[in-house]
N, C-alpha and C positions, 0 to 999 in steps of 0.2 A: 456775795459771799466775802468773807474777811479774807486778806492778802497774808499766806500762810508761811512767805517769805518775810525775811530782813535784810535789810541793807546796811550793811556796818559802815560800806564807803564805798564812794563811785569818783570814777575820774575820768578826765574825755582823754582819747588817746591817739584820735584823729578825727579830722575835720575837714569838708570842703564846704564847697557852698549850695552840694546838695545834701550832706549827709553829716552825722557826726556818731563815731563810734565812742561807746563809754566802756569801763571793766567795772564791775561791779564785786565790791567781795561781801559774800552774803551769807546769811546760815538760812540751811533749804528748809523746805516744809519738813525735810523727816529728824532735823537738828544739828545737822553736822556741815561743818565750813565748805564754803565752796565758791567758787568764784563764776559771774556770768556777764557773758559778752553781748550788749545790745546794737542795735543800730538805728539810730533817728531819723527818719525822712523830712527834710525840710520844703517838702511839700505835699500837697496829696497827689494817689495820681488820677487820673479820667481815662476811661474809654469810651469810646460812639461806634454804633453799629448804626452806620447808616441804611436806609431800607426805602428803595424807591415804589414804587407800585402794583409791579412787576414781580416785589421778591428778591431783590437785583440789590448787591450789597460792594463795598468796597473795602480792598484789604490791603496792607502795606506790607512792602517786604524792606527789612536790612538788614545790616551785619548788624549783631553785637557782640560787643567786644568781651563783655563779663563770661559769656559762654562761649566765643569764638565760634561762633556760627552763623550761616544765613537766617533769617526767621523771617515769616509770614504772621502779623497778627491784625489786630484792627487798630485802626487808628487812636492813639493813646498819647496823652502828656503832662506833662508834671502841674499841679495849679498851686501857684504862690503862695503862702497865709495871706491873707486879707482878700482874696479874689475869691468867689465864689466858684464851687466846681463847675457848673452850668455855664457859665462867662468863659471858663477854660476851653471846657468840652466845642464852645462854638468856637472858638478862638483856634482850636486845634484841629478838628475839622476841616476848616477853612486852608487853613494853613498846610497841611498836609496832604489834603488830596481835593481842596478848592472847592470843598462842595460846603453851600448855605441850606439848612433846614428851615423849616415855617414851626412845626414840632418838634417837641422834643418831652422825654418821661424818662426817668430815674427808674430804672429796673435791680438792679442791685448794687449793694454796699460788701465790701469784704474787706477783710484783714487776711493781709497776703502772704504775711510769716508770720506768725503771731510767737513762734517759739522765739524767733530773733531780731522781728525789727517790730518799729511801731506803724508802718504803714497800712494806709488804709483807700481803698479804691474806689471810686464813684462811677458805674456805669451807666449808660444814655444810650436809648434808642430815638435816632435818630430819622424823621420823616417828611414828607412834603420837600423836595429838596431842591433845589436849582444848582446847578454843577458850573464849574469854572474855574480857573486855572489856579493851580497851587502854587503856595511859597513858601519854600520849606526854610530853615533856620540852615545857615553857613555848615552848622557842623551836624547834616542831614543828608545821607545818599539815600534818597529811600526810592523805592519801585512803587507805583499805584497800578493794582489790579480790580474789575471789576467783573463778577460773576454772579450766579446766584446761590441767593441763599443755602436754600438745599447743599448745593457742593461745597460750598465752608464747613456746612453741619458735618457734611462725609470726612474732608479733611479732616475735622477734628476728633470724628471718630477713629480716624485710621492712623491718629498720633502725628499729623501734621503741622497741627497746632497745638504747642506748645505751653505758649505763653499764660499761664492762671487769669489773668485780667481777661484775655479774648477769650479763654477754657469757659468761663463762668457766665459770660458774657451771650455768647453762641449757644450754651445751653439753653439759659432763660429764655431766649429768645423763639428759639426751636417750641419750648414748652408753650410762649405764646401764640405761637404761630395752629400749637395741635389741639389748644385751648378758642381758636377762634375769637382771638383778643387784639386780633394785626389783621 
């Protein structure tokens, strides 16, 4: 469909080196001035729901700081332009709760604010997996949990999971678990 906005001018208004916000002054779809605030992700992000044989799944907990809260989600991290999300996913994985898969399948893609940023999410189920010890990055306290399936599903039905990337992630997964596809 045709983009029902204009952009008369945009300008960045901060930057780090994961993000860059722009203001945008625009005339909306219904004709009249207005101005809109975007935010750039300068990377994608990934999820992995790893998934042993058993049913049996691992999940990470820590602060963050954007919400000031503890959180429980799955394993997730930022994948650079020029890396492939798959390269991340394993990369991240690995790194965060030490565990190597033989499998792996792209179960969904999402756009995670679409009203406000341009991010976009690549999830992986992860299988076949050999476990061993994590390394997390300096600026990472994170907790590894491991349980099953089933009781992630529950947590996230009971609002314990939060996070939209694990929300989306844990559903699919649940659907393929009652579809007989896992």
């Amino acid at each position: 469909m045709k983009n029902p906005w204009q952009t008369k001018n945009k300008e960045t208004r901060y930057e780090t080196p994961w993000i860059k916000v722009t203001h945008h002054d625009v005339i909306t779809p219904g004709g009249s001035e207005g101005i809109y605030g975007c935010i750039h992700f300068k990377n994608l992000a990934v999820g992995i729901i790893p998934l042993d044989e058993h049913l049996n799944t691992w999940i990470v907990g820590q602060y963050r700081y954007p919400i000031q809260r503890y959180t429980w989600e799955i394993p997730e991290g930022g994948c650079p332009i020029g890396t492939t999300p798959l390269d991340t996913a394993k990369r991240e994985l690995q790194e965060e709760v030490g565990i190597l898969a033989k499998s792996w399948k792209l179960i969904q893609e999402l756009d995670l604010s679409d009203s406000a940023s341009d991010e976009i999410s690549y999830c992986y189920l992860a299988q076949d997996l050999t476990l061993g010890e994590p390394c997390q990055d300096d600026n990472e306290d994170i907790t590894i949990r491991k349980l099953p399936f089933q009781q992630l599903f529950e947590m996230t039905e009971q609002g314990e999971i939060r996070d939209a990337i694990s929300v989306a992630a844990i559903y699919k997964v649940q659907r393929m678990i009652e579809r007989n596809e896992i």
